[in-house]
C-alpha positions, -999 to +999 in steps of 0.1 A: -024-217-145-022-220-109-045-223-084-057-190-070-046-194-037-015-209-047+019-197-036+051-189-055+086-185-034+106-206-016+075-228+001+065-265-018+029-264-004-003-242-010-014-246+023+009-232+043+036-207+042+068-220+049+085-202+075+119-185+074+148-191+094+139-193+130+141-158+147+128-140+113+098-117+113+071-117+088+055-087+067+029-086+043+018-067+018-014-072+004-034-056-032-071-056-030-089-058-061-126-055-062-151-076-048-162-099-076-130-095-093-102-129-088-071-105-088-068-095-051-028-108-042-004-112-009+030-111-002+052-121+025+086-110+032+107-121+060+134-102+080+163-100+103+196-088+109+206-104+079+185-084+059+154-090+043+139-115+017+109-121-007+094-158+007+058-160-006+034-147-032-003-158-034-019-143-064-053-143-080-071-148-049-109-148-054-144-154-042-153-191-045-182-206-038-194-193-005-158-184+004-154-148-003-120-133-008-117-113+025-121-155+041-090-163+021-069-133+025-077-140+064-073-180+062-039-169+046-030-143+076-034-174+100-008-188+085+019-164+086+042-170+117+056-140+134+038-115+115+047-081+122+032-058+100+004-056+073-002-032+048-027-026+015-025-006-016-054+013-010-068+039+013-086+022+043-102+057+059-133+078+047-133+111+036-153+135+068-181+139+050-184+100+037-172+092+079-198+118+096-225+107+117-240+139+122-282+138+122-284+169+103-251+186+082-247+223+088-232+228+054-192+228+049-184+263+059-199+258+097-191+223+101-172+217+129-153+189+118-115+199+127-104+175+092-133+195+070-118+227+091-083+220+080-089+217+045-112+249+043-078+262+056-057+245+027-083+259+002-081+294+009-045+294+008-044+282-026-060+308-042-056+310-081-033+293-109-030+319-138-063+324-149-082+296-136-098+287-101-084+256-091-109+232-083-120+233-046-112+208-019-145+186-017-142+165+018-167+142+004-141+129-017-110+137+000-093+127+028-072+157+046-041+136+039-051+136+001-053+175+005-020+180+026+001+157+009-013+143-023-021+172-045+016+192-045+048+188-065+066+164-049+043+131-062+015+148-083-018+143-081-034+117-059-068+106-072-098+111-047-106+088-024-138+084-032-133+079-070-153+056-089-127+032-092-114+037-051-148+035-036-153+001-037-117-004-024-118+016+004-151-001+014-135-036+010-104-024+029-126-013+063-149-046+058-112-068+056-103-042+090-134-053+110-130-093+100-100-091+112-106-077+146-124-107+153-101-133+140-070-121+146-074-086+165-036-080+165-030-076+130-038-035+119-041-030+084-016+000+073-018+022+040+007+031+015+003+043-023+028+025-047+026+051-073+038+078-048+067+049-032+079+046-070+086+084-072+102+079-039+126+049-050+130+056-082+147+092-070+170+072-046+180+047-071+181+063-104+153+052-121+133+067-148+091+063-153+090+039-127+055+055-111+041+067-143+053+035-166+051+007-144+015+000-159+020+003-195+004-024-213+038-032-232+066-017-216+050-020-177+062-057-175+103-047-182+103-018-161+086-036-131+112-064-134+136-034-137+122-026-106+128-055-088+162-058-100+175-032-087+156-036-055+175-065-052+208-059-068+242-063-054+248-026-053+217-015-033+220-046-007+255-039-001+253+003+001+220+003+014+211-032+030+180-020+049+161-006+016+177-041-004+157-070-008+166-101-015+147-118-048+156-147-068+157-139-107+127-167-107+105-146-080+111-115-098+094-127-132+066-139-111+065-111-089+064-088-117+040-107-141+012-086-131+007-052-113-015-070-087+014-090-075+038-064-081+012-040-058+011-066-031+053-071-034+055-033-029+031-031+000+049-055+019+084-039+010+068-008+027+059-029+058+096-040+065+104+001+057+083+013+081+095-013+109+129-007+099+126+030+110+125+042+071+090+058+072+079+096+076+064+101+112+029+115+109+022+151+114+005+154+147-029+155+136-023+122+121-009+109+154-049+109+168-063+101+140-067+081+116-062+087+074-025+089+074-005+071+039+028+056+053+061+067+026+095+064+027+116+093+048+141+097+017+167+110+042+167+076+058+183+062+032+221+062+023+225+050-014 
């Protein structure tokens, strides 16, 4: 078993990540778990005009000792040379309500919130489904991104925010944000959701299940791998070099060994996406403010 803070790529040691050609810039992706839970992971990927490739993976990462996770995720950062992105697996803004400061609330309808405002606006436009009332828009649990972009056809339906099980996360996200504005102030943490990215690539390059199957208990191992394979097939890096990465058959069975590391892989892959030109540009609410989910522009891509 190894070491949770040990590596797996092309470096030797696990305290350091070995560096890719000179010239290459770094991107990492990183899967939070929760905060007494040893299963947070990080990625790094390296790029250039080569085209990109998988160089590091740090799995299980945990809370030992006195040294809690969000010290070794950071000790990690430090680490990375030329590091040009970062992005998480989880949402790292509030919902209004959870984010508002207000002394006294005046009750949804008369807040004057412009997010809470917007998805009043969302709500009354969606009316009925056949017989039913769907249920309402709740900004204590939502995010106006999760009501504008997360609940329609194209991906399905994004779980709240503030569920039980993304609470905790989003908390842990914003606490990892503030550490690192006083270690290393130049790195912004940047959101993306894999399960909506898998719809996305999958579409692109023919796959089947990827975002619904990818955590089955027996089958989720295969199609990750399938995942990765195709990611880094012959095919996609030749046709479509910028959405290709390079993976070694070895990196791919690690990679894909658990969803964690296959979170944190994906998460990065998004960071080179984005700086590649490959994301959607926020809507111009978005472009004050914060809440918005980075995904692939599909018509980017030439496959």
């Amino acid at each position: 078993m190894k070491h949770p803070s040990e590596k797996v790529g092309s470096g030797t040691s696990k305290d350091c990540v070995t560096s890719g050609p000179q010239g290459d810039a770094a991107f990492v992706g990183i899967h939070l778990s929760g905060p007494n839970a040893k299963k947070s992971a990080l990625v790094v990927l390296t790029s250039n005009q080569s085209g990109t490739q998988f160089l590091t993976l740090y799995e299980k990462i945990g809370s030992v000792g006195t040294l809690f996770s969000d010290e070794r995720i950071i000790d990690i950062l430090k680490l990375v040379p030329a590091l040009s992105a970062t992005f998480v697996d989880c949402p790292i803004s509030e919902p209004p309500c959870v984010n508002c400061d207000r002394p006294v609330c005046p009750g949804v309808v008369r807040c004057d919130d412009v997010a809470v405002g917007m998805m009043m606006a969302i709500e009354q436009k969606r009316g009925r489904k056949g017989a039913h009332k769907l249920r309402p828009l709740n900004p204590q649990n939502l995010r106006l991104w999760d009501a504008m972009f997360g609940r329609g056809e194209e991906f399905g339906k994004l779980e709240p925010t503030y569920s039980a099980n993304l609470a905790p996360l989003v908390v842990r996200a914003k606490t990892l944000q503030r550490r690192l504005r006083m270690v290393l102030p130049e790195v912004m943490l940047r959101e993306t959701n894999v399960s909506f990215l898998l719809k996305q690539i999958e579409n692109v390059l023919g796959g089947e299940g990827w975002s619904t199957g990818y955590r089955n208990f027996e089958k989720g191992f295969d199609l990750r791998c399938e995942i990765l394979s195709q990611l880094s097939s012959k095919r996609t890096l030749s046709l479509s070099p910028r959405l290709g990465i390079a993976i070694s058959e070895d990196a791919i069975d690690d990679i894909a060994g658990s969803v964690e590391s296959f979170h944190a892989f994906m998460a990065g892959a998004m960071a080179v996406w984005a700086h590649k030109g490959m994301a959607r540009e926020p809507t111009p609410y978005f472009k004050q403010n914060e809440g918005w989910v980075d995904l692939l522009n599909i018509d980017s891509i030439s496959i």
